[in-house]
TORGU-435960 format. One record per atom (N, C-alpha, C): residue number from 0; residue in one letter; x, y, z. Coordinates in steps of 0.2 Angstrom, whole numbers, plus 2048, in hexadecimal, padded with zeros to 3 digits. Example, Ala and Ser with C-alpha at 12.3 -4.5 7.8 and 13.67 -1.06 7.14 Angstrom:
# residues 2
PT,0,A,842,7E4,827
PT,0,A,83E,7EA,827
PT,0,A,842,7F0,827
PT,1,S,840,7F5,823
PT,1,S,844,7FB,824
PT,1,S,840,800,827
END
This chain:
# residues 223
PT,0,X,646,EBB,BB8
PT,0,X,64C,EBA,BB4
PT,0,X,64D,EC0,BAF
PT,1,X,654,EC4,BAF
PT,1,X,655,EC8,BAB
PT,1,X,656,EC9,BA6
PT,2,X,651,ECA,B9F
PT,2,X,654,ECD,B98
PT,2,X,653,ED3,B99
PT,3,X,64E,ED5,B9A
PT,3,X,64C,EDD,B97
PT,3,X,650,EE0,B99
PT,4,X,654,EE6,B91
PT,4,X,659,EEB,B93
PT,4,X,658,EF0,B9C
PT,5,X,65C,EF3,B9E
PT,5,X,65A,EF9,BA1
PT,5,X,659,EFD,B9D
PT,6,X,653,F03,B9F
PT,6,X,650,F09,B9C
PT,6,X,658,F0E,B9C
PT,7,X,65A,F11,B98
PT,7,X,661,F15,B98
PT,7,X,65F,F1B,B9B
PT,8,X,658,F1C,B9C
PT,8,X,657,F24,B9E
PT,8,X,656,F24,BA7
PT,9,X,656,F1B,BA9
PT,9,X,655,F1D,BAF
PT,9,X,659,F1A,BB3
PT,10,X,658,F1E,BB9
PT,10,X,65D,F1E,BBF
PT,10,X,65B,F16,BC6
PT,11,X,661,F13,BC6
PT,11,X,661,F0C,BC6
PT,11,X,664,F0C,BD0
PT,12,X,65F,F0A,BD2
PT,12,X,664,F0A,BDB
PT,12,X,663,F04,BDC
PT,13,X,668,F00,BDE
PT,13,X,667,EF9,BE0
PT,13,X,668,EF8,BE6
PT,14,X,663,EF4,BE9
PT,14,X,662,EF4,BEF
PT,14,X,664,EED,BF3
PT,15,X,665,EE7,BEE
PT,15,X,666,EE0,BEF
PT,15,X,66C,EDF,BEC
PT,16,X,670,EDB,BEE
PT,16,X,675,ED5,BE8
PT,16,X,675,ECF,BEB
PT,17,X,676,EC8,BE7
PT,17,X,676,EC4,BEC
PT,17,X,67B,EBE,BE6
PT,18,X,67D,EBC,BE8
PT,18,X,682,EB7,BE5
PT,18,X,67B,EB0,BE7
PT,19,X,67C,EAC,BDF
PT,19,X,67A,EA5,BE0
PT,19,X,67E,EA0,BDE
PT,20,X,67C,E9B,BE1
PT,20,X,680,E95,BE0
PT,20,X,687,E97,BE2
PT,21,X,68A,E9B,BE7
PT,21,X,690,E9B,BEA
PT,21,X,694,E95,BED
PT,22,X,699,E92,BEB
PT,22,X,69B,E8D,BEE
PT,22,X,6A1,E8F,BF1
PT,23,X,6A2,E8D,BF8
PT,23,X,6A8,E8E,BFB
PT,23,X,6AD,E8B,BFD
PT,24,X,6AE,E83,BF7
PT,24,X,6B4,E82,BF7
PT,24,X,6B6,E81,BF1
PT,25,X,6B3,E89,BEE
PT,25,X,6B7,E8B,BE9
PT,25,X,6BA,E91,BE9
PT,26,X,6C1,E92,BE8
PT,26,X,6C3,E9A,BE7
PT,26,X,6C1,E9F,BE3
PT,27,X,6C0,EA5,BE5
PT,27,X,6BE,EAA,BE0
PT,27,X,6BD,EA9,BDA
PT,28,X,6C4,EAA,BD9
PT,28,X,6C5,EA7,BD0
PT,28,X,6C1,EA3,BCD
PT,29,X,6C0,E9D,BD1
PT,29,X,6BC,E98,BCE
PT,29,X,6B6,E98,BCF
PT,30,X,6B2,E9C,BD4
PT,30,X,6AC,E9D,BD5
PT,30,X,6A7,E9E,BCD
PT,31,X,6A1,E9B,BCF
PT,31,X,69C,E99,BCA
PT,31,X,696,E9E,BCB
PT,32,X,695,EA3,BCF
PT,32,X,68F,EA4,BD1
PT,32,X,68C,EAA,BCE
PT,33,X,682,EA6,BCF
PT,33,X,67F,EAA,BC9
PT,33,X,67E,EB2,BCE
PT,34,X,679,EB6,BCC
PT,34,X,678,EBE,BCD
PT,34,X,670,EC0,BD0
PT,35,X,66E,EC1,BD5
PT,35,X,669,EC2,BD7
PT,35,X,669,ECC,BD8
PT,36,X,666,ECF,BD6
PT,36,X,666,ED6,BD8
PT,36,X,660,ED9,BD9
PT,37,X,65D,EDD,BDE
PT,37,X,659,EE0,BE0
PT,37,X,658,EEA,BDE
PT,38,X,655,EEC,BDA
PT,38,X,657,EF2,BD9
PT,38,X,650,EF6,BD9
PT,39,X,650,EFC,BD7
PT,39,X,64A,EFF,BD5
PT,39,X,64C,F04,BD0
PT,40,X,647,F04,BCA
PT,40,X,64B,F09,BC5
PT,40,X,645,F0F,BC6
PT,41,X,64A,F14,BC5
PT,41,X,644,F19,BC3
PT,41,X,644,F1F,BBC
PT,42,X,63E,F1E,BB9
PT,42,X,640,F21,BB3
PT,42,X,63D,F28,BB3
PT,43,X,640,F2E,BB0
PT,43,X,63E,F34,BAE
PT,43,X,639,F33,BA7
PT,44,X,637,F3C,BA9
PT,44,X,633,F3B,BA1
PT,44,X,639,F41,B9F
PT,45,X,634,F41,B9A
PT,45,X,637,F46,B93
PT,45,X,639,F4D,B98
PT,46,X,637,F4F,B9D
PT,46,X,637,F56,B9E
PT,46,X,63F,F54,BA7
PT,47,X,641,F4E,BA8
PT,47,X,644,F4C,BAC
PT,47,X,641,F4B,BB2
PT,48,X,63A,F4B,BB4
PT,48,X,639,F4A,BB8
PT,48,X,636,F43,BBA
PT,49,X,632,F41,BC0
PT,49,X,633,F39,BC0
PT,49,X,62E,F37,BBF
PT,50,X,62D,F33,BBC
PT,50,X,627,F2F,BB8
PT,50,X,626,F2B,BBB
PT,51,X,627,F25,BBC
PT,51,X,628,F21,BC1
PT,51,X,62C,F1C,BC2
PT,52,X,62D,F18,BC7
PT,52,X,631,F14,BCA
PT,52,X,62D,F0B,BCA
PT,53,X,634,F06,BC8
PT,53,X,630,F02,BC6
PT,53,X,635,EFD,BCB
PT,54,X,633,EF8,BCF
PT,54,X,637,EF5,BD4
PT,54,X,63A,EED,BD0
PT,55,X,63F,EEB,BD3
PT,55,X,643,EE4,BD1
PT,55,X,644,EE1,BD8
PT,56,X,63E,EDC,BDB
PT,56,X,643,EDD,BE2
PT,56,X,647,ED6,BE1
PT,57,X,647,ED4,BDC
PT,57,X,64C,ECE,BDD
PT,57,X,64E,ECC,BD6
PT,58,X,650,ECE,BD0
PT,58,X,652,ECE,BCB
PT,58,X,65A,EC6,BC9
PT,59,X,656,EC3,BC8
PT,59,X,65E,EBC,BC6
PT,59,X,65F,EC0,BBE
PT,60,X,666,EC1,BBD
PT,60,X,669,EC1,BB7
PT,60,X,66A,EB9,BB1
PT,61,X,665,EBC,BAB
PT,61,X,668,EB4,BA7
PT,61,X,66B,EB2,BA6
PT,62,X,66F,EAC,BA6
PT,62,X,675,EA9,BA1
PT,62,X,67C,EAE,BA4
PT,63,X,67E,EB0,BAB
PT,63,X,683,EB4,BAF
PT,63,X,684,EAF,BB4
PT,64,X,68B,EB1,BB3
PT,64,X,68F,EB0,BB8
PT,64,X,693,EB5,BBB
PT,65,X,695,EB6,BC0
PT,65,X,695,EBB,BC5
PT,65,X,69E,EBE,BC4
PT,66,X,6A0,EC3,BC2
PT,66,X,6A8,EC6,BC1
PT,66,X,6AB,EC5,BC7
PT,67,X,6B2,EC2,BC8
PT,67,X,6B5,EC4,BCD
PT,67,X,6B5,EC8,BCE
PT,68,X,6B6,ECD,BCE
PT,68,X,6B6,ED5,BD2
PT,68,X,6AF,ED5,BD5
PT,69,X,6A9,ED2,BD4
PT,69,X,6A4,ED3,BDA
PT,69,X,6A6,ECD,BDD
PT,70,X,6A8,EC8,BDC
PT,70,X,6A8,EC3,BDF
PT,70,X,6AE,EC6,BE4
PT,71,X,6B2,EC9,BE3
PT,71,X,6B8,ECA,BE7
PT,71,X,6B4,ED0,BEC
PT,72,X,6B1,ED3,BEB
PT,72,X,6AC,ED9,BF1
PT,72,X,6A7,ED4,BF5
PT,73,X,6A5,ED1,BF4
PT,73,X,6A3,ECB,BF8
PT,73,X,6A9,EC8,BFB
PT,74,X,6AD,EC5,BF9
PT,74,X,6B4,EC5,C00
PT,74,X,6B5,EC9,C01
PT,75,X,6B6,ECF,C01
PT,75,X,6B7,ED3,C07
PT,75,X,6B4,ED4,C0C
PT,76,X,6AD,ED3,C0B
PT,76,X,6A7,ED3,C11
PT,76,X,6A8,ECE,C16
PT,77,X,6AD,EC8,C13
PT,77,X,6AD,EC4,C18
PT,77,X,6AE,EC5,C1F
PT,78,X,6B3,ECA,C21
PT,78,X,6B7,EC9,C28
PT,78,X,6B3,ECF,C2A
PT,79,X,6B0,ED3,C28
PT,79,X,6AA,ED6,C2A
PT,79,X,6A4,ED3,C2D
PT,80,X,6A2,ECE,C29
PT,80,X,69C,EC9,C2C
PT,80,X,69E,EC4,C31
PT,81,X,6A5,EC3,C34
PT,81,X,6A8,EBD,C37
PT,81,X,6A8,EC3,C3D
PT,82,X,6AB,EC8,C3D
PT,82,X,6AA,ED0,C44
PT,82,X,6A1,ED0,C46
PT,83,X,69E,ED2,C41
PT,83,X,697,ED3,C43
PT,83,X,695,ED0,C48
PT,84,X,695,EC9,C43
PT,84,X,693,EC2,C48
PT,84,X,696,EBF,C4C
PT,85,X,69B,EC2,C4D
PT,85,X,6A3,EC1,C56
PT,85,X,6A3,EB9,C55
PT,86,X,6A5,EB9,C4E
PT,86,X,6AB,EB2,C4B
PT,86,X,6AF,EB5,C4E
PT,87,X,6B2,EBB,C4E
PT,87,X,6B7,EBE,C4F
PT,87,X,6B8,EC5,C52
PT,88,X,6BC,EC7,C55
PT,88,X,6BD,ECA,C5B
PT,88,X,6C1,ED1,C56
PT,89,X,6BB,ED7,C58
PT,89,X,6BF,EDF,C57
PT,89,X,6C6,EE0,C58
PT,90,X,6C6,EDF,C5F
PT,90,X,6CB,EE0,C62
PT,90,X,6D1,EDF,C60
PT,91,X,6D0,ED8,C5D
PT,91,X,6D8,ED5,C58
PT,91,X,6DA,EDA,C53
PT,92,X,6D6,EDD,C51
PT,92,X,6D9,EE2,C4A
PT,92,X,6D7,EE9,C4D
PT,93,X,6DB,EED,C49
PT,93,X,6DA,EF5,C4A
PT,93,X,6D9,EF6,C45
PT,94,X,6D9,EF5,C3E
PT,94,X,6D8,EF8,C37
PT,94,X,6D7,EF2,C32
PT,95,X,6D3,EF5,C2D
PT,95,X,6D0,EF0,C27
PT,95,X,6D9,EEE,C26
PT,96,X,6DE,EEF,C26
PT,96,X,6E3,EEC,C23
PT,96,X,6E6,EE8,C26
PT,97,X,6E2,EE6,C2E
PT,97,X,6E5,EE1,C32
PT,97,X,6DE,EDC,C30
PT,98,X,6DC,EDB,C2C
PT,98,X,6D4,ED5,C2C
PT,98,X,6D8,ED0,C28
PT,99,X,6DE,ECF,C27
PT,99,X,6E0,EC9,C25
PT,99,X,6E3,EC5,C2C
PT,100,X,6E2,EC8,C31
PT,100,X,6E6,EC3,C38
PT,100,X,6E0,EC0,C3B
PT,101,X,6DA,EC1,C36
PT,101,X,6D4,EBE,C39
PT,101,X,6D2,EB7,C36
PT,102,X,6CF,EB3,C3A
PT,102,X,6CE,EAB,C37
PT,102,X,6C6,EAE,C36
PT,103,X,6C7,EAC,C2E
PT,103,X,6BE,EAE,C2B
PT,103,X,6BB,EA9,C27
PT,104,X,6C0,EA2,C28
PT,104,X,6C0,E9E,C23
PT,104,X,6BB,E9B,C21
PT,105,X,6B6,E9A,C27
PT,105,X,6B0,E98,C28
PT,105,X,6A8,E9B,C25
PT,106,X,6AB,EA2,C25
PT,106,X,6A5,EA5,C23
PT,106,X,6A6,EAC,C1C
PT,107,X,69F,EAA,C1C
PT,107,X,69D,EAC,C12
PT,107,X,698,EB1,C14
PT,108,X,69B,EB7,C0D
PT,108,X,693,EBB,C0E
PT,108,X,692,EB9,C04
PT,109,X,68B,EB9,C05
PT,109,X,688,EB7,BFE
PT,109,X,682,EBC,BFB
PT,110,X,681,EC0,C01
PT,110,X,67B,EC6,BFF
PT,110,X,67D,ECC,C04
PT,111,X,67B,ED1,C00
PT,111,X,67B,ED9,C02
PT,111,X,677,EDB,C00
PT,112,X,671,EDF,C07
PT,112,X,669,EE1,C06
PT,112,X,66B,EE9,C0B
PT,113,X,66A,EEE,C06
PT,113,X,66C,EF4,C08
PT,113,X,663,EF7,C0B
PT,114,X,664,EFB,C10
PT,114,X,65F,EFF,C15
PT,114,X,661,F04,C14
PT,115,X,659,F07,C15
PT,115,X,65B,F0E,C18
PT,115,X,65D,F11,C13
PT,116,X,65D,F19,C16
PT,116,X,661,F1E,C13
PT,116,X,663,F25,C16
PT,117,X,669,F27,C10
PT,117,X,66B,F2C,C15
PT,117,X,66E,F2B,C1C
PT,118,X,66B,F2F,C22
PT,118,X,66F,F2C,C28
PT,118,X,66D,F25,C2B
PT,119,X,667,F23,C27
PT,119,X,665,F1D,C2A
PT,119,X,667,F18,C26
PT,120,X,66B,F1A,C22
PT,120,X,66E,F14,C1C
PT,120,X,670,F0D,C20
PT,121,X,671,F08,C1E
PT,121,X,674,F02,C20
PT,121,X,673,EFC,C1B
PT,122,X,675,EF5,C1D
PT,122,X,674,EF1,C1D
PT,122,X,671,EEB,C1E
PT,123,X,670,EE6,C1B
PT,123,X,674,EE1,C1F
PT,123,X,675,EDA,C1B
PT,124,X,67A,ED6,C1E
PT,124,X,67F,ED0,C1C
PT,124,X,67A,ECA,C1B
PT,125,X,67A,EC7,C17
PT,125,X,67A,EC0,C17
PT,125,X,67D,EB9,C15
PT,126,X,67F,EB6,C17
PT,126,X,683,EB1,C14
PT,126,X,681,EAA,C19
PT,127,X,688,EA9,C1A
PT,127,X,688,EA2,C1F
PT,127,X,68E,E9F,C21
PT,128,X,68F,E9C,C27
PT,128,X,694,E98,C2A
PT,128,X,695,E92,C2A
PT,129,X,69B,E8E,C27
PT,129,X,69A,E88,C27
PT,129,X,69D,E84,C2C
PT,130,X,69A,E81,C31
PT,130,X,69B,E7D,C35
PT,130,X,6A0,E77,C36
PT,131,X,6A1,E74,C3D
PT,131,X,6A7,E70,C3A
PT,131,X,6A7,E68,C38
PT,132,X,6A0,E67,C39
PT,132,X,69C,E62,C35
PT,132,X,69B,E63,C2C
PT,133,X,69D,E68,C2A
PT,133,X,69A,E6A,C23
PT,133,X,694,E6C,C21
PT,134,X,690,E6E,C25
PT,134,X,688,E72,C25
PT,134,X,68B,E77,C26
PT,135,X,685,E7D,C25
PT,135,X,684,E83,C24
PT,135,X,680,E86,C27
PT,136,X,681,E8C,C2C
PT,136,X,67F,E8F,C2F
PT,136,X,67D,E96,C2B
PT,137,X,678,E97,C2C
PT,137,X,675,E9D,C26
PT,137,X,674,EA2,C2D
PT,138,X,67A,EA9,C2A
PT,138,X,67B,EAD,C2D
PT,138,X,677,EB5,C2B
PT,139,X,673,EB8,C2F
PT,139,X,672,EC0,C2C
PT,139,X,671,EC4,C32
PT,140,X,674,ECA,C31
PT,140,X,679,ED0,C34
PT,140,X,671,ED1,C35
PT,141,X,66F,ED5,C3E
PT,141,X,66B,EDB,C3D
PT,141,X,66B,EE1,C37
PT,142,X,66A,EE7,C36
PT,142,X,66A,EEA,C33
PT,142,X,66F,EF0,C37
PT,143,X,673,EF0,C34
PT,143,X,67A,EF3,C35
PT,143,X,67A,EF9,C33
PT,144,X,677,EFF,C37
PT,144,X,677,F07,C33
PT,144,X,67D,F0A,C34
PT,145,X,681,F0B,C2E
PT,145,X,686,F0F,C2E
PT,145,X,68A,F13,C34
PT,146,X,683,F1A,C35
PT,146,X,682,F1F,C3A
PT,146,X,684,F1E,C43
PT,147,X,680,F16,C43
PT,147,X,67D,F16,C49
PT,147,X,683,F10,C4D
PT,148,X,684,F0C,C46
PT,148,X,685,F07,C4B
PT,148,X,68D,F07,C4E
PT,149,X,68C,F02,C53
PT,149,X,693,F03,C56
PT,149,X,698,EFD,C57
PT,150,X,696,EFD,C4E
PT,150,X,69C,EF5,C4B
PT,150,X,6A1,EFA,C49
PT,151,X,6A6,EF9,C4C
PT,151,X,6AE,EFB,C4C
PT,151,X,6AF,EFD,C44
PT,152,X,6AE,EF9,C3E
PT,152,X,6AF,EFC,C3A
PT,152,X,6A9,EFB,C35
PT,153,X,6A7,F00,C37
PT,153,X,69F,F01,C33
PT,153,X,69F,F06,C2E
PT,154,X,6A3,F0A,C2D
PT,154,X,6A5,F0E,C28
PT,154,X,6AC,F0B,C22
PT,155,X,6B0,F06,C25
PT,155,X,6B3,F01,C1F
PT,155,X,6AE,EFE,C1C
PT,156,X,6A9,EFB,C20
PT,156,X,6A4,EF5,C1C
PT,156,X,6A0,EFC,C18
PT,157,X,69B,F01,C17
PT,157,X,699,F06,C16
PT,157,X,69E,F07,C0E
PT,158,X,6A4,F08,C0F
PT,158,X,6A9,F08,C0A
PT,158,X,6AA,F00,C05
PT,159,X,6AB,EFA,C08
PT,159,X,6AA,EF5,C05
PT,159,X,6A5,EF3,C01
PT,160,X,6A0,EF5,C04
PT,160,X,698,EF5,C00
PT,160,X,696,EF7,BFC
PT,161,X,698,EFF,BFC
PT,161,X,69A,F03,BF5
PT,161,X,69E,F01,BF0
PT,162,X,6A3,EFE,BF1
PT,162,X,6A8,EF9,BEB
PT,162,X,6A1,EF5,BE7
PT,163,X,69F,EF1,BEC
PT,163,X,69A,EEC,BEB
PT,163,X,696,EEE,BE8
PT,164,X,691,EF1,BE7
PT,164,X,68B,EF5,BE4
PT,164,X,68F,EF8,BDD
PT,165,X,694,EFB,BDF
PT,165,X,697,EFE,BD7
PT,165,X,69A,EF6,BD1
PT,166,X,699,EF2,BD5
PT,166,X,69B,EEA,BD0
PT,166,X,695,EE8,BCE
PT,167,X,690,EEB,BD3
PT,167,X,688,EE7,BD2
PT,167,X,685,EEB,BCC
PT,168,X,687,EF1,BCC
PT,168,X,683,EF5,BC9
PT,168,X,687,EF5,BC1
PT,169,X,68E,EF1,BC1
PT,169,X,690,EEF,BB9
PT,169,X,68E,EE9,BB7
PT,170,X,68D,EE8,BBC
PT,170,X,68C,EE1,BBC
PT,170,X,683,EE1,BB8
PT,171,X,67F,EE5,BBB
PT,171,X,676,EE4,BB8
PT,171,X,676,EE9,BB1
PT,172,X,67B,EEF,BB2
PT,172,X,67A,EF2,BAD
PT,172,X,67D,EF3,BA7
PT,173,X,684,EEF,BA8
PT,173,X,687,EEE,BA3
PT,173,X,689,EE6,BA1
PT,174,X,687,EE2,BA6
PT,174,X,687,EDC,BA5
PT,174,X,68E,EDA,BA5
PT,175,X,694,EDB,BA8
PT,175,X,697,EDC,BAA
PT,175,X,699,ED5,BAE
PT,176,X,69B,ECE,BAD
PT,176,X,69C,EC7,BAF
PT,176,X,6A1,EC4,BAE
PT,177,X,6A0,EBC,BAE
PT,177,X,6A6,EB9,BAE
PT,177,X,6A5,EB6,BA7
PT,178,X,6AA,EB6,BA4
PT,178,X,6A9,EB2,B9D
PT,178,X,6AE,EAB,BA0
PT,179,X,6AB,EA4,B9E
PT,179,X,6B0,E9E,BA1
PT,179,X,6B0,E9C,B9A
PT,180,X,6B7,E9A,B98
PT,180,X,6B8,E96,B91
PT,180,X,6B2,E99,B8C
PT,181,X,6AF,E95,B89
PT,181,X,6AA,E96,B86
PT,181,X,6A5,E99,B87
PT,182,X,69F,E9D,B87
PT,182,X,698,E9B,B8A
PT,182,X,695,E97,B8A
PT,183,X,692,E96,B8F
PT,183,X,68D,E91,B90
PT,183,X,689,E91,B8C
PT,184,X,685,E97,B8D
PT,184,X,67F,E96,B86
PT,184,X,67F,E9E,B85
PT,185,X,67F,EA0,B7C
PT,185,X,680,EA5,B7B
PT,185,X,67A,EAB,B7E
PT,186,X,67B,EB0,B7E
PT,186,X,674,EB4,B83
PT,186,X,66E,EB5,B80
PT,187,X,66D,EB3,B78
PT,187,X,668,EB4,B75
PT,187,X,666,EAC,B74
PT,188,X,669,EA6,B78
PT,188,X,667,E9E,B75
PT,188,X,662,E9E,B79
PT,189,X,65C,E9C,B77
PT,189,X,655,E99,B7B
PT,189,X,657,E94,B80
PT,190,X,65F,E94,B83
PT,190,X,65F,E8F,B8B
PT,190,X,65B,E91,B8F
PT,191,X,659,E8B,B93
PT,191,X,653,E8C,B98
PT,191,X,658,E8C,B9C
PT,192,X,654,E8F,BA3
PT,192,X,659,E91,BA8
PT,192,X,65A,E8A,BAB
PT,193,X,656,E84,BAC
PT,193,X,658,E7D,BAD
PT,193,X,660,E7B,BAA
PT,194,X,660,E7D,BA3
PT,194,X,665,E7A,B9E
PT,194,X,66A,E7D,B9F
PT,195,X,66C,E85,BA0
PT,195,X,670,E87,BA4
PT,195,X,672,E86,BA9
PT,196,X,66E,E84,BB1
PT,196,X,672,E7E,BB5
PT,196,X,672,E7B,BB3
PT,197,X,670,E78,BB0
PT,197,X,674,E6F,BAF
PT,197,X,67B,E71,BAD
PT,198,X,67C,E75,BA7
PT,198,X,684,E77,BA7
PT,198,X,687,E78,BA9
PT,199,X,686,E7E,BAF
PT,199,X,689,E80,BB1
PT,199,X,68A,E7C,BB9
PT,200,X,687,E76,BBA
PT,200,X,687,E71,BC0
PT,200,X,68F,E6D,BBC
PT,201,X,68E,E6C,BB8
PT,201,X,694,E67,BB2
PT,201,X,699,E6B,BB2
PT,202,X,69A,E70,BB0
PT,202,X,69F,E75,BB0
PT,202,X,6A2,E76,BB8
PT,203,X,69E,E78,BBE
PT,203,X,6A3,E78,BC3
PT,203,X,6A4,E71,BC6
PT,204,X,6A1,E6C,BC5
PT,204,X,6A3,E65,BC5
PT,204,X,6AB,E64,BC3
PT,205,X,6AA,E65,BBD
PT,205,X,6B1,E64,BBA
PT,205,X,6B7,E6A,BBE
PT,206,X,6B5,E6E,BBE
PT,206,X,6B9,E76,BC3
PT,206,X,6BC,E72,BC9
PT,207,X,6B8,E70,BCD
PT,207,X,6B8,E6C,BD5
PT,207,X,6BE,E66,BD3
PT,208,X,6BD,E63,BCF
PT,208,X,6C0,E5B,BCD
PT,208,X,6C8,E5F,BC8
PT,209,X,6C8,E63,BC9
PT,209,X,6CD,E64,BC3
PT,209,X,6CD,E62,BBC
PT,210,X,6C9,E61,BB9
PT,210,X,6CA,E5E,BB1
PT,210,X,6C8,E63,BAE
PT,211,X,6C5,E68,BB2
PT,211,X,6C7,E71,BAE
PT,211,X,6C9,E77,BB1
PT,212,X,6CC,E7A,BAF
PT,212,X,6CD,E82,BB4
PT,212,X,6CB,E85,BAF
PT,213,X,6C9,E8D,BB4
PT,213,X,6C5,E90,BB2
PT,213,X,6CA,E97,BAD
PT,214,X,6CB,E97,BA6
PT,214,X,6CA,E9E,BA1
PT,214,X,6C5,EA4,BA2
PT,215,X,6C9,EA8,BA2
PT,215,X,6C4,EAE,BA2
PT,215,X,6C4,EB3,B9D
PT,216,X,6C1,EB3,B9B
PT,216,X,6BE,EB9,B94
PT,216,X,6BD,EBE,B94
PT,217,X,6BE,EC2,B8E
PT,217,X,6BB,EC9,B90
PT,217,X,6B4,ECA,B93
PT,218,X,6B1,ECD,B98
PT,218,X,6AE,ECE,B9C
PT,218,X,6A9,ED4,B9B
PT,219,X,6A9,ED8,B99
PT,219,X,6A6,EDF,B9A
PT,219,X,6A4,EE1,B94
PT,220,X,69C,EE3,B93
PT,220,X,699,EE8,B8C
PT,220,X,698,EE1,B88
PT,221,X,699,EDD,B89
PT,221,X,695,ED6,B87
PT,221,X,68D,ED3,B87
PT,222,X,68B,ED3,B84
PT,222,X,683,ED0,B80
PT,222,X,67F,ED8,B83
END
């Protein structure tokens, strides 16, 4: 779990994001979900060169909640993940502006795990499908190389992903989130990460049932 600042001298590449506790019979807007990231910092010395490199492979952010606009770069990836996994048919669409004539309604992506580099850069998707029993089928993409593969629009997704990672990276380094009504528990109160679920299970309870909708706060350069 994350307190500890980032170092300001060092150079931050993230290589995970993973949305938790994502529910999907909630809208964007009302989505609740906490922040998983994967990164690796690397710090210079005094004379700029690299001292060393110190790894994150799966970092949860404290007492966060996840900003629409990342939340919203995860829907994007949906109808990407619904082509990969031929929920849906290339063929139907010629261009990212036609992926709304696509039924995606079924499936979610909730993580993005970047590979590779340079020409061997890639991905790959993880989420899940929901069934029409109400289970959940837990979906993840091969590993999707930009360069090589021959998914029809691997360089839309390539560009969508980039969106992504630039909300991730406001998101761990500037804390960049969703403020709901109040806070939950201010960022320096000794809440145990139990006690914040608990809240925040109470909180999207009431969200789901209606006896609250969701305010949002300023967001950004907070705690």
């Amino acid at each position: 779990t994350m307190k500890r600042k980032i170092h300001p001298d060092s150079k931050v590449t993230i290589t995970k994001v993973k949305l938790t506790n994502y529910d999907e019979d909630l809208q964007p807007d009302n989505q609740m979900t906490g922040l998983e990231v994967g990164y690796t910092e690397e710090l210079l010395n005094d004379e700029g060169a690299l001292d060393f490199v110190r790894e994150h492979p799966g970092t949860k952010l404290r007492n966060f909640l996840s900003h629409d606009d990342l939340i919203n770069r995860f829907e994007a990836l949906r109808p990407h993940m619904a082509l990969y996994c031929e929920y849906a048919d290339p063929a139907d669409v010629d261009d990212v502006d036609d992926f709304d004539k696509l039924d995606f309604r079924h499936v979610f992506v909730t993580q993005v795990t970047l590979t590779g580099h340079s020409e061997n850069a890639g991905l790959v998707l993880t989420g899940f499908r929901v069934l029409a029993d109400g289970s959940k089928l837990n979906l993840n993409t091969p590993n999707i190389k930009y360069e090589y593969s021959e998914y029809k629009f691997a360089h839309e997704l390539s560009e969508a992903v980039d969106e992504l990672m630039a909300e991730a990276m406001l998101a761990l380094v500037e804390r960049k989130r969703k403020i709901v009504q109040a806070e939950l528990f201010d960022e320096d109160e000794a809440a145990t990460d139990d006690e914040y679920s608990q809240a925040l299970g109470e909180l999207r309870a009431d969200v789901k049932s209606g006896k609250v909708k969701i305010t949002v706060g300023e967001s950004l350069g907070i705690g």
